[in-house]
BALO-463529 format. One line per field, with one value per residue: residue number from 1; x, y, z of N, C-alpha, C, O in turn. Coordinates in steps of 0.001 Angstrom, whole numbers, plus 500000, padded with zeros to 6 digits. Layout:
<atoms>
guvo = NUM;...
n_px = X;...
n_py = Y;...
n_pz = Z;...
ca_px = X;...
ca_py = Y;...
ca_pz = Z;...
c_px = X;...
c_py = Y;...
c_pz = Z;...
o_px = X;...
o_py = Y;...
o_pz = Z;...
</atoms>
This chain:
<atoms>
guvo = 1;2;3;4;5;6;7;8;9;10;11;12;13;14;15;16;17;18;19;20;21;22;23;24;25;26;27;28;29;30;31;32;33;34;35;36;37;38;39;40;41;42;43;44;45;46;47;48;49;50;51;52;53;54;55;56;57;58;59;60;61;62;63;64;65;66;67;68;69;70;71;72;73;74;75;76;77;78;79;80;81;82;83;84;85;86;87;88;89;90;91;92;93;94;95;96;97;98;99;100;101;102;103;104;105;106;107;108;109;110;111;112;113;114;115;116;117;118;119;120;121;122;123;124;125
n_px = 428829;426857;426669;424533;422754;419535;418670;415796;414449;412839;410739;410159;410217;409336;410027;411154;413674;415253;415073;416805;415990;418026;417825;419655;420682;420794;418076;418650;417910;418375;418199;418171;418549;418014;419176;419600;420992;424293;424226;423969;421973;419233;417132;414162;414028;416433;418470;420603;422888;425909;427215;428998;431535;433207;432765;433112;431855;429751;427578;427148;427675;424950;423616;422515;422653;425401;425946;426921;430417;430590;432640;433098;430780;429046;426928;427705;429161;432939;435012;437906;436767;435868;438179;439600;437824;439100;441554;441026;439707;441667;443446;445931;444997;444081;440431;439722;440743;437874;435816;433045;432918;432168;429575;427775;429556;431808;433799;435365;435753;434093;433450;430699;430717;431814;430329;427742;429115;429918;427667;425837;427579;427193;424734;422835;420689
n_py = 781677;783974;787924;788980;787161;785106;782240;779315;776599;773551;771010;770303;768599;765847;763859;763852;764899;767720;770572;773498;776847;779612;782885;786281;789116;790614;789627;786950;783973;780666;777030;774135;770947;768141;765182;763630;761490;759913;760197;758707;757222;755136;756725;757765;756111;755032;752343;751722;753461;754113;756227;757225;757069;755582;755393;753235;751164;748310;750128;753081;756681;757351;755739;754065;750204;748537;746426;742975;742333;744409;746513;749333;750313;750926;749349;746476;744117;743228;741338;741871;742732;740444;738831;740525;739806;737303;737294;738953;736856;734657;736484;738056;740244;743031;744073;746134;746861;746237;746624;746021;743007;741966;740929;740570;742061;740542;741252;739431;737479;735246;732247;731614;734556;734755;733363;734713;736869;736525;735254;737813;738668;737413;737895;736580;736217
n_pz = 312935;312159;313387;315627;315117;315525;316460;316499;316953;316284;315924;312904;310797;312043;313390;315891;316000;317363;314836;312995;312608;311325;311510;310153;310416;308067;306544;305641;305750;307430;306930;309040;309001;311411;311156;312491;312383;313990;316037;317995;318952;318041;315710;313756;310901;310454;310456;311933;314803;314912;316203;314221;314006;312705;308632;306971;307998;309733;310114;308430;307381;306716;308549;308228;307372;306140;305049;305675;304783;303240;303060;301683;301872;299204;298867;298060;297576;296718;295097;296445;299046;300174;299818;301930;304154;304498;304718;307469;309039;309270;310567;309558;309174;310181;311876;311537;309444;307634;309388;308614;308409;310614;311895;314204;316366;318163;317248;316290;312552;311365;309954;309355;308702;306644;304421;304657;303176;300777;299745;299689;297497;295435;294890;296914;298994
ca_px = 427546;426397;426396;422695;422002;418194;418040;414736;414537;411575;410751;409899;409702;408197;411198;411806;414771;414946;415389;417242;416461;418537;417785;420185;420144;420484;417297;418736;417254;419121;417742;419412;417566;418666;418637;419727;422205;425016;424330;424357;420278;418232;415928;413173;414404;417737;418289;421494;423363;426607;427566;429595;432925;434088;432310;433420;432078;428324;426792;427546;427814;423812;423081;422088;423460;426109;425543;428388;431004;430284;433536;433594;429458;428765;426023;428002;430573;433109;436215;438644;436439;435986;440179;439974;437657;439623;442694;440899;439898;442820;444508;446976;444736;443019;439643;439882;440214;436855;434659;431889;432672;431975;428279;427415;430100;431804;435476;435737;435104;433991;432708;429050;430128;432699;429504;427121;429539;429947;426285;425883;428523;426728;423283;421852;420603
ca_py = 782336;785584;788535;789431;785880;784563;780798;778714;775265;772996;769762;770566;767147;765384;762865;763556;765791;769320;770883;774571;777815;780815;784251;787217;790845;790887;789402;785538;782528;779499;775784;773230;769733;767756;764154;762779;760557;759763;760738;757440;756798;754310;757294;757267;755799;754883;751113;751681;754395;753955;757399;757947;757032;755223;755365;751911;749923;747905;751502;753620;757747;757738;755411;752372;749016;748612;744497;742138;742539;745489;747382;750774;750918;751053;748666;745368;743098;743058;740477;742457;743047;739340;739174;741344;739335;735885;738199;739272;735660;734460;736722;738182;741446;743893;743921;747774;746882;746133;746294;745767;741905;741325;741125;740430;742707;740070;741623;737809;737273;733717;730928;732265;735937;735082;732949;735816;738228;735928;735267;739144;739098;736660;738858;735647;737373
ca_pz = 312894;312267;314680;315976;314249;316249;316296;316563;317277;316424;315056;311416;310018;312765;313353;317104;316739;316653;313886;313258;311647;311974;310855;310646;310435;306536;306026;305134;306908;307111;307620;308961;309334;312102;310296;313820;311847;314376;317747;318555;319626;317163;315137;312873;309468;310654;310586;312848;314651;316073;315949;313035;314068;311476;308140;306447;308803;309570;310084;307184;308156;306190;309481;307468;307608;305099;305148;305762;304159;302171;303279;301502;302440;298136;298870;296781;298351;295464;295208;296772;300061;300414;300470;303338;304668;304581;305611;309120;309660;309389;311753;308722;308106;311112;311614;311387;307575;307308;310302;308098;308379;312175;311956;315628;317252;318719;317162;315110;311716;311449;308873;308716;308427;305068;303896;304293;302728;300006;299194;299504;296230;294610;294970;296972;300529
c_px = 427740;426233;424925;421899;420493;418123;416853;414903;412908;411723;409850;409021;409084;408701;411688;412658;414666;415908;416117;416910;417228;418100;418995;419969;420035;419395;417034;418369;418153;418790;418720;418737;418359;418147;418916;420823;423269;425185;424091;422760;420107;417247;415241;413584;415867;417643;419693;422061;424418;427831;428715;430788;433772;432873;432211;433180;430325;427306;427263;427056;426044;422845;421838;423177;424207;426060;426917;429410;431980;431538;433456;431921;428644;427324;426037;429175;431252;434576;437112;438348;435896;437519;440094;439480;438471;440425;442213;441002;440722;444187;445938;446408;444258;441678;439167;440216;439232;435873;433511;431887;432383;430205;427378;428639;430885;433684;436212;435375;435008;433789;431413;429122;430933;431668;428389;427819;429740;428757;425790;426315;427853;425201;422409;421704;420690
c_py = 783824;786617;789162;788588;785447;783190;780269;777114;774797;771922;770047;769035;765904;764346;762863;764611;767227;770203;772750;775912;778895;781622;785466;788397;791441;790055;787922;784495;781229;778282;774828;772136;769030;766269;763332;761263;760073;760552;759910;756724;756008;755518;756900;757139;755822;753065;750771;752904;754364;755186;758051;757722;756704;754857;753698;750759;749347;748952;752335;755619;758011;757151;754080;751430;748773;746870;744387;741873;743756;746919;748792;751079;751254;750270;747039;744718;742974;741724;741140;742956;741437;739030;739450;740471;738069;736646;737989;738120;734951;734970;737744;739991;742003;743914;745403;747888;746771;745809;745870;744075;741211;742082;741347;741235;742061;740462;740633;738049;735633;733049;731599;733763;735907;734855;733733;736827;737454;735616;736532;739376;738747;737163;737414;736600;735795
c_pz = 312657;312924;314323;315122;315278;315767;316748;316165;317315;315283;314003;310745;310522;313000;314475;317318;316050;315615;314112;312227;311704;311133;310947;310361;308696;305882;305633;306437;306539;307999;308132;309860;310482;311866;311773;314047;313175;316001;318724;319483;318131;316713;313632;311259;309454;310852;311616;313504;315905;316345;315199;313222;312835;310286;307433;307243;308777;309346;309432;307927;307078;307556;309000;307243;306503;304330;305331;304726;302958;302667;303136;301416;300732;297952;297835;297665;297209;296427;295983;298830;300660;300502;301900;304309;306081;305632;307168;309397;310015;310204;310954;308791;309679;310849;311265;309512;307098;308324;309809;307787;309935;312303;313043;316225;318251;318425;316296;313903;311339;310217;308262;308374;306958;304125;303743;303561;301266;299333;299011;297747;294894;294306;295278;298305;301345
o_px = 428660;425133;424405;420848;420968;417542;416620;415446;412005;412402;408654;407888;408482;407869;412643;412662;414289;417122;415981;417513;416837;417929;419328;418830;419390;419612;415921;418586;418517;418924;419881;418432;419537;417007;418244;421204;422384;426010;424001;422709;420838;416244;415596;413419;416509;416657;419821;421782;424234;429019;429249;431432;434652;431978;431136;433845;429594;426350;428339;426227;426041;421749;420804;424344;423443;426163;427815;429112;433045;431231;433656;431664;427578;426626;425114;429951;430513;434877;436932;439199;435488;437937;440453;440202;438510;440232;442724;442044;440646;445279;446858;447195;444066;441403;438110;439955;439234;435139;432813;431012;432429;429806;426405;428704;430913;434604;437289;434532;436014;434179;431175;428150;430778;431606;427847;427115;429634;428856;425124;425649;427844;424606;421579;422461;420680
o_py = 784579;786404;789608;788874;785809;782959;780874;776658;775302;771875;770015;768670;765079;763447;762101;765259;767691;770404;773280;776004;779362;781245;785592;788689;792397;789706;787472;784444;780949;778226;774731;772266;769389;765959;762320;760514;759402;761170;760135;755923;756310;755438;756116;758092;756478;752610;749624;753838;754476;755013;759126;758332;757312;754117;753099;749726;749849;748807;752568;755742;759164;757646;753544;751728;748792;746517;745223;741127;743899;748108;749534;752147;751855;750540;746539;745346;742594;741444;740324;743325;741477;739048;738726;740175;737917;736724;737192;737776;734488;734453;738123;740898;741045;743794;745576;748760;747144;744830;745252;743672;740005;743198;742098;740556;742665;740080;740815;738946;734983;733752;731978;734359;736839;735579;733580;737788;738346;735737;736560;740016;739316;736651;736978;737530;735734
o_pz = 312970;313434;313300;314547;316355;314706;317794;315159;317981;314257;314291;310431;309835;312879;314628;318364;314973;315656;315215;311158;312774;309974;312125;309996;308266;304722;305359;307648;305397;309221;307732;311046;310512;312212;311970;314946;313706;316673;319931;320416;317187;317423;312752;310498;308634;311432;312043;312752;317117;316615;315469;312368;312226;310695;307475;307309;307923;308584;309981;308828;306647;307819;309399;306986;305538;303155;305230;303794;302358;302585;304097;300862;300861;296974;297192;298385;296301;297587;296886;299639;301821;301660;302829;305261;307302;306845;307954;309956;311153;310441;311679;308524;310428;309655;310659;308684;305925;308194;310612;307021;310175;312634;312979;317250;319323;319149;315727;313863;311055;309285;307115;307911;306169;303131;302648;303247;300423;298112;297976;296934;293802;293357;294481;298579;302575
</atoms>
C-alpha cells in the first residue's frame, strides 16, 4: 500500500461481501471487488466454494463446479482425463491427479463417477 493511503469498505455490488476502495495522497483511487471466490462460504453466483486450495479439482479457483471428471477445470472431459480416471480407480494413479473425479467427496472414484465422466466426454449430461 501506499503511505497516507484511506481505505473504504462497502458493498458496491450488492453480493454480501465488502467490497474495497482505496484512495491515496496523489489523487489515484483504486477498486478492488471482493468476488468472495474462495473463502470457503457458499456466495451469491458461486455454485461451490471450497476455498481455493487446489484449482484442478470439483471447485475450480472461478468457484464453479468443474463437473466430473473435467480435471484441468477447461469445461470438457478429454481422453486423457478419463485415463486418469480409470488410473485412480484402480488404485495405480492418486486421486490428487484429478480430484475432479470424486464427485461425492467420499476420496473413491467408483463405477458411476467413470460413467458420468464419460458421458460428460461424450456431451451426453
Amino acid at each position: 500500500m501506499v503511505l497516507n493511503s484511506s481505505p473504504v469498505f462497502a458493498d458496491l455490488d450488492g453480493d454480501g461481501d465488502l467490497d474495497a476502495f482505496i484512495g491515496e495522497r496523489y489523487g489515484n483511487t483504486f477498486f478492488f471487488q471482493n468476488t468472495g471466490c474462495g473463502n470457503g462460504g457458499l456466495d451469491a453466483g458461486e455454485a461451490c466454494d471450497d476455498g481455493n486450495l487446489v484449482d484442478a479439482d470439483a471447485c475450480n479457483n472461478l468457484c464453479q463446479t468443474a463437473g466430473v471428471g473435467d480435471c484441468d477445470g477447461d469445461g470438457r472431459v478429454a481422453v486423457d482425463e478419463l485415463v486418469k480416471g480409470v488410473n485412480i480407480a484402480l488404485g495405480t494413479a492418486s486421486l490428487q491427479t484429478c480430484p475432479a473425479f470424486d464427485s461425492n467427496g467420499d476420496r473413491l472414484v467408483t463405477i458411476d463417477e467413470l460413467q458420468q465422466a464419460v458421458n460428460r466426454a461424450l456431451g451426453a449430461s
